[in-house]
LOMAR-239049 format. One record per atom (N, C-alpha, C): residue number from 1; x, y, z; atom name. Coordinates in Angstrom, 1 decimal. Example, Ala and Ser with C-alpha at 12.3 -4.5 7.8 and 13.67 -1.06 7.14 Angstrom:
2
resi/u/v/w/name
1/13.2/-5.7/7.8/N
1/12.3/-4.5/7.8/CA
1/13.2/-3.3/7.8/C
2/12.8/-2.2/7.1/N
2/13.7/-1.1/7.1/CA
2/12.9/0.0/7.9/C
***
This chain:
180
resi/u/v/w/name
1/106.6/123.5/55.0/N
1/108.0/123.8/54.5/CA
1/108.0/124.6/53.3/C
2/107.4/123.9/52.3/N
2/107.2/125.1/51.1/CA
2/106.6/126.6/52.1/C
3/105.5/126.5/52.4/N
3/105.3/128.0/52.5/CA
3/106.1/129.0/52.9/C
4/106.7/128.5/53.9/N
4/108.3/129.1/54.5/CA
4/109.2/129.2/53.4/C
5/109.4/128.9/53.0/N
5/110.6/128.7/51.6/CA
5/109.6/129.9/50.8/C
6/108.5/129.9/50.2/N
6/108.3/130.8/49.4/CA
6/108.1/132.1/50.5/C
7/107.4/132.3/51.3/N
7/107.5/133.4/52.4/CA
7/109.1/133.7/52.4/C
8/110.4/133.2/52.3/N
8/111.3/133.7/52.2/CA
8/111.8/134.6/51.1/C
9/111.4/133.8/49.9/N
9/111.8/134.0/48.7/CA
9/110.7/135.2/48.3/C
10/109.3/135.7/48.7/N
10/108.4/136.1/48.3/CA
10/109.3/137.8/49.2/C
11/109.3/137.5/50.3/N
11/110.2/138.8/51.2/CA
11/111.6/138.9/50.6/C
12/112.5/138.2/50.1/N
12/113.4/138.9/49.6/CA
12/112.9/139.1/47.6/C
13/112.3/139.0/47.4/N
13/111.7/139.4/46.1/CA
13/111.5/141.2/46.5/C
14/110.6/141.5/47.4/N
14/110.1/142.6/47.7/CA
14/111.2/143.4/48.0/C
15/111.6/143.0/49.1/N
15/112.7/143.9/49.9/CA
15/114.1/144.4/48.6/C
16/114.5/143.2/47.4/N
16/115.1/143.5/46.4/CA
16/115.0/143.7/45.6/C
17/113.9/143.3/44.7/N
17/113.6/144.0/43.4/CA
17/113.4/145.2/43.3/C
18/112.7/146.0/44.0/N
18/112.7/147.7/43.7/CA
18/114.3/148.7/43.4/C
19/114.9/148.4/44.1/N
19/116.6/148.9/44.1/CA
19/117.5/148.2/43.7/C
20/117.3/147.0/43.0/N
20/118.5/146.4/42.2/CA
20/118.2/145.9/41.2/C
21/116.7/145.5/41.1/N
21/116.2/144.7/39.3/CA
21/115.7/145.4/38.4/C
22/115.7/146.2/38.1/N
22/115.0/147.5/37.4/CA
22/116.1/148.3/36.9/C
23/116.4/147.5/35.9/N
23/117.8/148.0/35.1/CA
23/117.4/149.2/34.2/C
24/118.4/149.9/33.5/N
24/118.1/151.1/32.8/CA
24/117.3/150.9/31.5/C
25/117.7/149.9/31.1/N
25/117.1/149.3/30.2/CA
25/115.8/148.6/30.0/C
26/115.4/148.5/31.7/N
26/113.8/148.3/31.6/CA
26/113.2/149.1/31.8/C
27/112.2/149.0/32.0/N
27/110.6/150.2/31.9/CA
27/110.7/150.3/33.5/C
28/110.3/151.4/34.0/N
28/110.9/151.8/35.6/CA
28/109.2/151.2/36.0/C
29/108.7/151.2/35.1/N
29/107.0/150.7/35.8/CA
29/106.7/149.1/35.2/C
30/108.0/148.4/34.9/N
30/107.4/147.0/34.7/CA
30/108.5/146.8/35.6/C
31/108.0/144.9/35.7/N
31/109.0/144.2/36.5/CA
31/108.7/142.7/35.9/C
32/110.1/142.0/35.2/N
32/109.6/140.8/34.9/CA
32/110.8/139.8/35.2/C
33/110.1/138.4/35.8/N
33/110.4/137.2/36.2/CA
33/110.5/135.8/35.4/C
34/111.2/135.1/35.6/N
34/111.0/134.0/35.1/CA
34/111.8/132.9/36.2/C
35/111.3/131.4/36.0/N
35/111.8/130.4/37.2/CA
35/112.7/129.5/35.6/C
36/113.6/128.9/36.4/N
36/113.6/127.3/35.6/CA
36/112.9/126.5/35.4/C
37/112.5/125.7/34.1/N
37/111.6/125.3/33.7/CA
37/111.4/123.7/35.1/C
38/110.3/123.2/35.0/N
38/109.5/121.9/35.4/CA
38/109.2/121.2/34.3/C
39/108.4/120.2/34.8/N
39/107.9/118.9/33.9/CA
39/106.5/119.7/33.5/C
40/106.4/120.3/34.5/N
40/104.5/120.9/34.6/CA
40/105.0/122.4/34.4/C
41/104.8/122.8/33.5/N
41/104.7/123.7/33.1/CA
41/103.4/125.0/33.5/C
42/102.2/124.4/33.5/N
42/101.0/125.1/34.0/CA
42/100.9/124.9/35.3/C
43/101.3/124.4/36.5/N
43/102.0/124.6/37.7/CA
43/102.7/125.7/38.2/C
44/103.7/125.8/37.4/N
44/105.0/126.8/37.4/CA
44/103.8/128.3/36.8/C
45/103.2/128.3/36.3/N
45/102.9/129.5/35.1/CA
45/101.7/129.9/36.5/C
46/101.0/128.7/37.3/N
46/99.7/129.2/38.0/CA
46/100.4/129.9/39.6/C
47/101.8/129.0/39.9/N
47/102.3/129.4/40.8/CA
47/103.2/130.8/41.0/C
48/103.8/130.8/39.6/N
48/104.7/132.2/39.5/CA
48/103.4/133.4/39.1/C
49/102.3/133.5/38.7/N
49/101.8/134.1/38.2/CA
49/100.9/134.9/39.9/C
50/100.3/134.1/40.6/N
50/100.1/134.1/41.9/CA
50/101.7/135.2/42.7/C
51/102.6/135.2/42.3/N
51/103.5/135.5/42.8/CA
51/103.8/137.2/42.1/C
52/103.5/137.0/40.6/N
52/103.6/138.4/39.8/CA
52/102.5/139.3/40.4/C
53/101.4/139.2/40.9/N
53/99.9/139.9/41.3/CA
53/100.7/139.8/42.5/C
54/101.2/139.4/43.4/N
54/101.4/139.8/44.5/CA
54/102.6/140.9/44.5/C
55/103.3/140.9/43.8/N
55/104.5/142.0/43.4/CA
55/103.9/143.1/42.7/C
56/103.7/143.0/41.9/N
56/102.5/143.9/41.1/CA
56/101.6/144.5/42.3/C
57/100.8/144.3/43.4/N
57/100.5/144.9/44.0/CA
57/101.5/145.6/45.4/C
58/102.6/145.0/46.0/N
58/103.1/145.3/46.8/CA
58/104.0/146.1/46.5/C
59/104.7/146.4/45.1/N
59/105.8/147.2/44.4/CA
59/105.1/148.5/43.8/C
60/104.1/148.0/43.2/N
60/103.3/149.6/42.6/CA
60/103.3/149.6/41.1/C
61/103.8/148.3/40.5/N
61/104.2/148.2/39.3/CA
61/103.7/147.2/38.6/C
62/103.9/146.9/37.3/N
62/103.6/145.7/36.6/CA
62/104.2/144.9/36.9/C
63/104.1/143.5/37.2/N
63/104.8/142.6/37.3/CA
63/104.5/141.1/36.5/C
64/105.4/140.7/35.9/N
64/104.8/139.8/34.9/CA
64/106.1/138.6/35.2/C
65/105.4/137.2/35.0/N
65/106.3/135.7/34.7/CA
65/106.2/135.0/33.6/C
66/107.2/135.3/33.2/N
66/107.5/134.8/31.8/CA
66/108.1/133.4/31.6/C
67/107.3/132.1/31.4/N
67/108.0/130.5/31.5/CA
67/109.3/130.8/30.1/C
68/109.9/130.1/30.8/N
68/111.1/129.5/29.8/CA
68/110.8/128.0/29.5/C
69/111.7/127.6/28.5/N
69/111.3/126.4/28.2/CA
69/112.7/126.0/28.5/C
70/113.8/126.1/28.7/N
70/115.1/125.3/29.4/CA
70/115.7/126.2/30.3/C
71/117.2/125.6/30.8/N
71/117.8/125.9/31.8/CA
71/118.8/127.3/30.8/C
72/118.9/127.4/29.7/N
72/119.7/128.2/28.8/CA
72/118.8/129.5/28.6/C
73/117.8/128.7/28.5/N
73/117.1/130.1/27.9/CA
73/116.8/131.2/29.0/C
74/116.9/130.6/30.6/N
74/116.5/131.2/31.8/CA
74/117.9/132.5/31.6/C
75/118.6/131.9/31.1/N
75/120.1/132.0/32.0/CA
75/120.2/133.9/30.7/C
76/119.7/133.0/28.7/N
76/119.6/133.4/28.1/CA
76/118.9/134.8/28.2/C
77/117.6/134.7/29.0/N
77/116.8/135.9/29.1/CA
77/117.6/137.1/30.4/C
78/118.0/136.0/31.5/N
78/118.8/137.0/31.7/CA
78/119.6/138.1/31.9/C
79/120.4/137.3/31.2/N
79/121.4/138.2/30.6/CA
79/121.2/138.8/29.4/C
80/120.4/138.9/28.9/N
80/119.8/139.8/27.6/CA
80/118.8/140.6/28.7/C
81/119.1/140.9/29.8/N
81/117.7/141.7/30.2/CA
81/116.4/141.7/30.1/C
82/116.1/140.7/29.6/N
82/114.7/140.2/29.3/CA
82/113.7/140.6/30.4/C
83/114.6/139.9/31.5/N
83/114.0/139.3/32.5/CA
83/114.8/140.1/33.9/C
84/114.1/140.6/35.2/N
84/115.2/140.9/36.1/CA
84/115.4/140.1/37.3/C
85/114.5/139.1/37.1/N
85/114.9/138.2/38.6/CA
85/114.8/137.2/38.1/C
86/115.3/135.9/38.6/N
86/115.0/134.4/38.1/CA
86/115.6/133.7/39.1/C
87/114.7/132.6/39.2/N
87/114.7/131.5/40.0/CA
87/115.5/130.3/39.3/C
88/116.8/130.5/39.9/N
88/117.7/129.2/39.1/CA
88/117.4/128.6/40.4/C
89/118.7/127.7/39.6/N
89/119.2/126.6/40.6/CA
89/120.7/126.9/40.9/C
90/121.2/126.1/41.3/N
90/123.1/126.2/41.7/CA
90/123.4/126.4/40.6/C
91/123.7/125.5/39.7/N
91/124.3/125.5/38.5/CA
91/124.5/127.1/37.2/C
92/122.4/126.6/37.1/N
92/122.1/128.3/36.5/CA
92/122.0/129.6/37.0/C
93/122.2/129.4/38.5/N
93/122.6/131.1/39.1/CA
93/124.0/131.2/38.8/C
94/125.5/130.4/38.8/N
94/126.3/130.7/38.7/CA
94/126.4/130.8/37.2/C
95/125.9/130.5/36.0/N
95/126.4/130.6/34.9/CA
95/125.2/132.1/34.6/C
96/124.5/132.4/34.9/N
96/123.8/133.6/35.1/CA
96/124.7/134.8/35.5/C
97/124.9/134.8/36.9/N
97/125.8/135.9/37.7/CA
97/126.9/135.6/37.2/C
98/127.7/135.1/36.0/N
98/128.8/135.1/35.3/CA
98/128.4/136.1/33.7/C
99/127.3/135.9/33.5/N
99/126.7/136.2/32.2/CA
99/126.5/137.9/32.3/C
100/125.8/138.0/33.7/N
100/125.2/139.5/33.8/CA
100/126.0/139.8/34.8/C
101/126.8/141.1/34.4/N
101/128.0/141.8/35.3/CA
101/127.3/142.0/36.2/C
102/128.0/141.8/37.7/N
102/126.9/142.8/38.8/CA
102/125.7/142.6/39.1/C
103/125.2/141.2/38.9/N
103/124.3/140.6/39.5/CA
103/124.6/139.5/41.0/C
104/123.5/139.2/41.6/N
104/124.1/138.7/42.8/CA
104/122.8/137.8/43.2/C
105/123.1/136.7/44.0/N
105/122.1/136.0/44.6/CA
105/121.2/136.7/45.7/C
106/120.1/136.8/45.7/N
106/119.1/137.6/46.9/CA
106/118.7/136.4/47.9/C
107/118.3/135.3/47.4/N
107/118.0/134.2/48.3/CA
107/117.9/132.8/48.0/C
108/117.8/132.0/49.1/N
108/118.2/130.4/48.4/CA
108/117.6/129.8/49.2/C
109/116.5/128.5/48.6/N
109/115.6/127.7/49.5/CA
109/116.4/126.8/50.6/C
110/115.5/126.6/51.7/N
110/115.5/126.1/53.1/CA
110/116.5/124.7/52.6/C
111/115.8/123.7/51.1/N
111/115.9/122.4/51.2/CA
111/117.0/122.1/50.6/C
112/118.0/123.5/50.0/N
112/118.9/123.4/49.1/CA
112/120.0/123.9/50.2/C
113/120.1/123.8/51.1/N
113/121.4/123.7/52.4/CA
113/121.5/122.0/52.5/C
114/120.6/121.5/52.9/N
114/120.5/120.1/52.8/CA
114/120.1/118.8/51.4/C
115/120.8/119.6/50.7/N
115/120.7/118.2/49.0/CA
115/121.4/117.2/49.2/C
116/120.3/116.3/48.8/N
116/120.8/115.0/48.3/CA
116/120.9/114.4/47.1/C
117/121.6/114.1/46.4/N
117/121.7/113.4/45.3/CA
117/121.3/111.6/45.4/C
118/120.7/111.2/44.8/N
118/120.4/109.7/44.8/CA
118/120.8/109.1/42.9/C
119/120.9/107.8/43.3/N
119/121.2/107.3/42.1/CA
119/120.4/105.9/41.9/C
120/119.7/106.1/40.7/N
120/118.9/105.1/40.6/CA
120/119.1/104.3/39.8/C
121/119.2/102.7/40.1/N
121/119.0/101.5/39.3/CA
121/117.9/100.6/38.9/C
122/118.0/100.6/37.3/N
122/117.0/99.9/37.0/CA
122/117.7/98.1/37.9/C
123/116.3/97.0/38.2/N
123/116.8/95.9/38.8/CA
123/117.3/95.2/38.2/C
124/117.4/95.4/36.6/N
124/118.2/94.4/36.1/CA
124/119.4/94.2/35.9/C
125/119.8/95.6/36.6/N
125/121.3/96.0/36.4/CA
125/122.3/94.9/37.9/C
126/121.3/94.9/38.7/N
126/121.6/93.9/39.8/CA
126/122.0/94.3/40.6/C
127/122.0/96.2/40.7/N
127/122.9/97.2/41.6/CA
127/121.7/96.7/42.9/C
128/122.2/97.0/44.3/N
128/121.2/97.0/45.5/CA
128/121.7/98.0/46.3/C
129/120.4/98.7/47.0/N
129/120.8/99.9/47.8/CA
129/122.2/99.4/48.9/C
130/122.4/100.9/48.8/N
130/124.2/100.9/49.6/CA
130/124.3/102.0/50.6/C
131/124.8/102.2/51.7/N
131/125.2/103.7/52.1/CA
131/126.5/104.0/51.1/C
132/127.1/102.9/50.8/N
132/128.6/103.5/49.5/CA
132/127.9/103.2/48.3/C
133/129.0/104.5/47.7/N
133/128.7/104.5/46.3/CA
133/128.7/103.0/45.9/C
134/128.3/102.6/44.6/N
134/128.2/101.5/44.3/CA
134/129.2/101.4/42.9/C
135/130.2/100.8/43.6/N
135/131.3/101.0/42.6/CA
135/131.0/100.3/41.2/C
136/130.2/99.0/41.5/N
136/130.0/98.1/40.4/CA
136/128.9/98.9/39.3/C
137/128.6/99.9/39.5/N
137/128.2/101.1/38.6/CA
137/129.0/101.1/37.1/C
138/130.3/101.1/37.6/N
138/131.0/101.6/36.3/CA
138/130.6/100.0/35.0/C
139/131.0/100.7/34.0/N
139/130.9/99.8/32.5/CA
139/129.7/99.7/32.2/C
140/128.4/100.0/33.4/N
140/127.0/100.3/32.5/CA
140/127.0/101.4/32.0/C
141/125.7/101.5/31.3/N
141/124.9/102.9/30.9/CA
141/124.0/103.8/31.9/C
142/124.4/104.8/31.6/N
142/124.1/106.1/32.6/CA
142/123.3/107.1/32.2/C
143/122.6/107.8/32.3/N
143/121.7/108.6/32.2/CA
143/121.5/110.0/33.6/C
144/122.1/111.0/33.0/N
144/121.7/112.5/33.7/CA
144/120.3/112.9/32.9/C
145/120.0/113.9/34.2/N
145/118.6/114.7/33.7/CA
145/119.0/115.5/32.7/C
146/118.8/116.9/32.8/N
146/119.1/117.9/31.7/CA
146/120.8/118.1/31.9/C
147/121.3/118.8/30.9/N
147/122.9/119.1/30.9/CA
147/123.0/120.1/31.9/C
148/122.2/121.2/31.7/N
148/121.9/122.3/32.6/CA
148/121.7/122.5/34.0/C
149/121.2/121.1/34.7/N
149/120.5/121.2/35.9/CA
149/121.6/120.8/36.8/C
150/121.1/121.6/37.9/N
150/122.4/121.3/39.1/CA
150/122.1/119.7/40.0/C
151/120.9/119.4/40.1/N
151/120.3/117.9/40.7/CA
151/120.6/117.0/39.5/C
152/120.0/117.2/38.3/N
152/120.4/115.9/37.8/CA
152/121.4/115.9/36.2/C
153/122.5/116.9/36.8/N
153/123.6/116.3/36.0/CA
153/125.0/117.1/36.9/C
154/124.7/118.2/37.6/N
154/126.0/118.7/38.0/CA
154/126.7/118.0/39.5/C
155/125.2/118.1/40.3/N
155/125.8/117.3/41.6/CA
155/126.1/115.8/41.4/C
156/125.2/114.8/40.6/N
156/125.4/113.5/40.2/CA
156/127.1/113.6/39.9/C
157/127.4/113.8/38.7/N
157/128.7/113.9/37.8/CA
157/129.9/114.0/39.0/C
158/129.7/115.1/39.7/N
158/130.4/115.6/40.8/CA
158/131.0/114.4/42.1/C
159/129.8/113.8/42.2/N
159/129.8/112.3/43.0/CA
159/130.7/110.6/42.2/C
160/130.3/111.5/41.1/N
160/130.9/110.1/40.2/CA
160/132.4/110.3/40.0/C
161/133.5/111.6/39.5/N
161/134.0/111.9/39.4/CA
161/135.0/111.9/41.1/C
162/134.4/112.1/42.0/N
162/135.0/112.2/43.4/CA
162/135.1/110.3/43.3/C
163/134.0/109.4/43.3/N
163/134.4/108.1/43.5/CA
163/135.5/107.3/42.6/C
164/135.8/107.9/41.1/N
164/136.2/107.2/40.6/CA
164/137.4/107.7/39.9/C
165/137.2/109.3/40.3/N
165/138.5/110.0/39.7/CA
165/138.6/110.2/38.6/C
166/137.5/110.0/37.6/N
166/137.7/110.0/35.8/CA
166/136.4/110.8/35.8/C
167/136.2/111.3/34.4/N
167/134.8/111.5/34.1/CA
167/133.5/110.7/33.8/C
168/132.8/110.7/33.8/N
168/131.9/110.0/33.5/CA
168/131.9/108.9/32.2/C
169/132.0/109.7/31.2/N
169/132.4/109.3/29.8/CA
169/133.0/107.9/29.8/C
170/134.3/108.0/30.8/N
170/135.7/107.5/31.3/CA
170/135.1/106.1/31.9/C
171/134.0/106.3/32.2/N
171/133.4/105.2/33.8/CA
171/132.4/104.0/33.1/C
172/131.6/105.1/32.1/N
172/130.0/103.9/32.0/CA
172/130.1/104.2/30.1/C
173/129.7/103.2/29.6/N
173/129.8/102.6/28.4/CA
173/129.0/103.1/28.1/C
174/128.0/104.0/28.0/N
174/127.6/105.4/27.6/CA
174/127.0/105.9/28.4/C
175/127.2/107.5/28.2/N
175/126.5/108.3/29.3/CA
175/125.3/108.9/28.4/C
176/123.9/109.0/28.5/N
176/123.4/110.5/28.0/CA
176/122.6/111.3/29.0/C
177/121.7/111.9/28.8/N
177/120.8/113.1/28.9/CA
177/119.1/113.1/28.9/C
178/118.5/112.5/29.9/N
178/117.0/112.9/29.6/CA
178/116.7/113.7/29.3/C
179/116.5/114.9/29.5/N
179/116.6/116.1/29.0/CA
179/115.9/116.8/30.3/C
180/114.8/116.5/31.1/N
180/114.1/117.0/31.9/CA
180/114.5/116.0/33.6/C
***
């Protein structure tokens, strides 16, 4: 399933970056990447970098991946031209392609047509799995992943907001932020 998913993403890299990422402002003989960040960091750096040598050879050019360390700074590099391709998510491709005029999505993984959001309880909260939301959710404490991320703070929020018509804030006696 991955290989297919990057075999997609690896062919629309090729087929697009030569004629649309190579702004005037970059060097007509570099080409540089970045993904949203992971927990594993040297994962992402061994996997994107595996991906830069492969561009770098198939384009004729330099090609380099540059890690970010959040979901802002992806969005950040950007739109500062840093960077000409990036691997967001839902969330950070739209606040991206709002950032940089005339940018556009090239492609989108297999597993992200079919997302699921899940919500997890610790057992002392007394929640037990449901196919329905679990209303008795509300008046605890709540915890999203990063503010940034489209799994664990935009789609969640999105769900909570559709079941209970308020914001979050509104629902659980506090909300925060893992950050990752």
């Amino acid at each position: 399933m991955h290989i297919r998913v990057i075999g997609i993403v690896m062919t629309a890299f090729v087929l697009f970056a030569a004629p649309y990422s190579i702004s005037p402002a970059a060097s007509q003989d570099r080409f540089v990447f970045t993904a949203i960040p992971d927990q594993d960091e040297t994962r992402l750096r061994t996997r994107f970098e595996k991906v830069a040598r492969y561009l770098s050879d198939t384009l004729g050019i330099e090609a380099h991946y540059v890690p970010v360390k959040s979901y802002a700074a992806a969005v950040t590099a950007f739109r500062n031209d840093e960077v000409q391709l990036a691997w967001f998510g839902g969330l950070s491709g739209v606040q991206a392609r709002r950032a940089a005029e005339g940018s556009q999505a090239i492609a989108q993984g297999a597993e992200d047509q079919e997302f699921v959001t899940y919500f997890i309880a610790h057992t002392s909260t007394g929640l037990t799995e449901s196919p329905e939301f679990p209303k008795s959710i509300a008046g605890k404490t709540f915890a999203f992943g990063s503010k940034g991320s489209t799994s664990g703070r935009l789609m969640p929020e999105f769900h909570i907001r559709n079941q209970f018509a308020k914001s979050p804030e509104d629902v659980f006696s506090r909300v925060g932020f893992s950050g990752d």
